[in-house]
N, C-alpha and C positions, 0 to 999 in steps of 0.2 A: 504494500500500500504506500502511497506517495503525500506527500504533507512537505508543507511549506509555511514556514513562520517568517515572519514581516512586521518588522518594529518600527515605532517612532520614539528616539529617545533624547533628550532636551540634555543632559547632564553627565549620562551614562550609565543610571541606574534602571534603565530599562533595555538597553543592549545587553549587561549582566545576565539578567532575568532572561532573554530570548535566548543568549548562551547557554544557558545553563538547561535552559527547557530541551534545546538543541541536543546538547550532549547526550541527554537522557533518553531522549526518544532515536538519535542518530543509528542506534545497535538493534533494534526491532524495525523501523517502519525505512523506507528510501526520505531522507529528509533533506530540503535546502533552506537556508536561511538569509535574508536579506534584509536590508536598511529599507529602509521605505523610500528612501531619498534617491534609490539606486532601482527602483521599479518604474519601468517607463510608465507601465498601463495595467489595470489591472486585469485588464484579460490575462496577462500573464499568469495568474490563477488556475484558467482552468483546465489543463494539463494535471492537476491537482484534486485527490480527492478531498483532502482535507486544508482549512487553512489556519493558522493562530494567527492571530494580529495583535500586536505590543504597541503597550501607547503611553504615553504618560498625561495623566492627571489635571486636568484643568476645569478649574469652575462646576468639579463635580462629573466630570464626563473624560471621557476620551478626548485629548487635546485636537486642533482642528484637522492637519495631514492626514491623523489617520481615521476621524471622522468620515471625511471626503471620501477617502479610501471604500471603508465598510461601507458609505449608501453603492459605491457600485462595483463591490465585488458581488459576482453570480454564484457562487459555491455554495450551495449549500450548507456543507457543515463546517463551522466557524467556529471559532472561540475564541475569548478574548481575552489578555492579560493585562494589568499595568501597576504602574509601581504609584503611589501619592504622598506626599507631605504631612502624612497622619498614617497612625496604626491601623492595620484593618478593621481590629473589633472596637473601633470609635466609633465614636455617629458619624463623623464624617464616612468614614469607613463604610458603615453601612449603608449609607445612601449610595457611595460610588457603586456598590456591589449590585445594589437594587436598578441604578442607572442603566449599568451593563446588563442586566438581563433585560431591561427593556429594549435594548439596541438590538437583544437577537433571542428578540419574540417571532421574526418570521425566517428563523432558521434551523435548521436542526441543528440548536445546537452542542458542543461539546463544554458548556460552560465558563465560568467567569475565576480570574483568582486576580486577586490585589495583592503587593508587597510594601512593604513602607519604601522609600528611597530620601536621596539627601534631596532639600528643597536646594534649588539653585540661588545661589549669593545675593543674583543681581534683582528678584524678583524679592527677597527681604528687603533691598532697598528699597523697590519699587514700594511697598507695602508699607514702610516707614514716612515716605514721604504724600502719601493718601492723607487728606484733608476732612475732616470729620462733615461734610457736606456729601461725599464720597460713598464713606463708609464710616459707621455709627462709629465712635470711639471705645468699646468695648469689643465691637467685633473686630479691628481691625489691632487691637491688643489681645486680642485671642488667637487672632491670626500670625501674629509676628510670633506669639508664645510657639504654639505648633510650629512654626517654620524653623526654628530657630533648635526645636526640640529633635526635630526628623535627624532620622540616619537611615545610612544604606541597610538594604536588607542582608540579612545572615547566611553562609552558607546553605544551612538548614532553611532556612524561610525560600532560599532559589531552586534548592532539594527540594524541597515540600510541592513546588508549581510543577515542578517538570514528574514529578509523581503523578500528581493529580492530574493532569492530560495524559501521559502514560495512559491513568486508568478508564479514563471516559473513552480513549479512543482504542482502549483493547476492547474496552465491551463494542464499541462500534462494529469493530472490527470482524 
């Protein structure tokens, strides 16, 4: 079986994660792996039975690249990963996870997993310098907290993703 994972990563901490999902699944199924940045089209998909798409975190969702991407990839079965700025079993967390199954209510698909990763430098600046007309002063001090708190994910937490597709795409299988 043939499968193809396709990241968008802002920082690094979601190439990690594709890597590592990569490695894992590379010894059972035929797999290739690519930047998003380095996919002309996504037809290039359908040669594929399966697809993973890596994305990183924005605004609660899959950041825009690989947005774009998912409305026109055709493959049916899909699954999503990404890394965000908060733990996964936070609220925030939760919401991102509930997000991504909303993205692939009309797919078959192979499911959702979140990692925490490091927020990027420039985007706590950006957050600092946010005007309470903006955003409320307490959210946007909740927001620099988390940002500031995030780290890359664990070995074991980039083990744990490339497990969990493993197992959805053996039962697929």
């Amino acid at each position: 079986m043939k499968g193809i994972i396709i990241y968008s990563s802002r920082t690094g901490n979601t190439k990690r994660m594709a890597e590592k999902i990569y490695d894992i699944l590379k010894d059972k199924y035929e797999m290739t792996i690519k930047d998003i940045n380095d996919v002309e089209d996504e037809r290039e998909t359908k040669e594929y039975e399966f697809v993973l798409l890596g994305a990183w975190i924005d605004k609660g969702t899959v950041d825009n690249k690989a947005m774009k991407f998912l409305k026109k990839v055709e493959n049916e079965k899909v699954g999503l990963f990404a890394t965000l700025g908060a733990m996964p079993d936070s609220e925030h967390g939760k919401k991102v996870i509930k997000n991504l199954k909303e993205l692939l209510k009309n797919k078959e698909s192979l499911g959702e997993y979140i990692c925490p990763g490091l927020v990027d430098s420039d985007l706590i600046n950006k957050l600092e310098g946010i005007t309470g007309k903006v955003v409320q002063k307490k959210v946007k001090e909740k927001m620099i907290k988390t940002s500031l708190e995030s780290r890359r994910a664990t070995e074991e937490e980039l083990i744990g993703a490339g497990n969990y597709f493993l197992e959805k795409i053996n039962r697929m299988a």
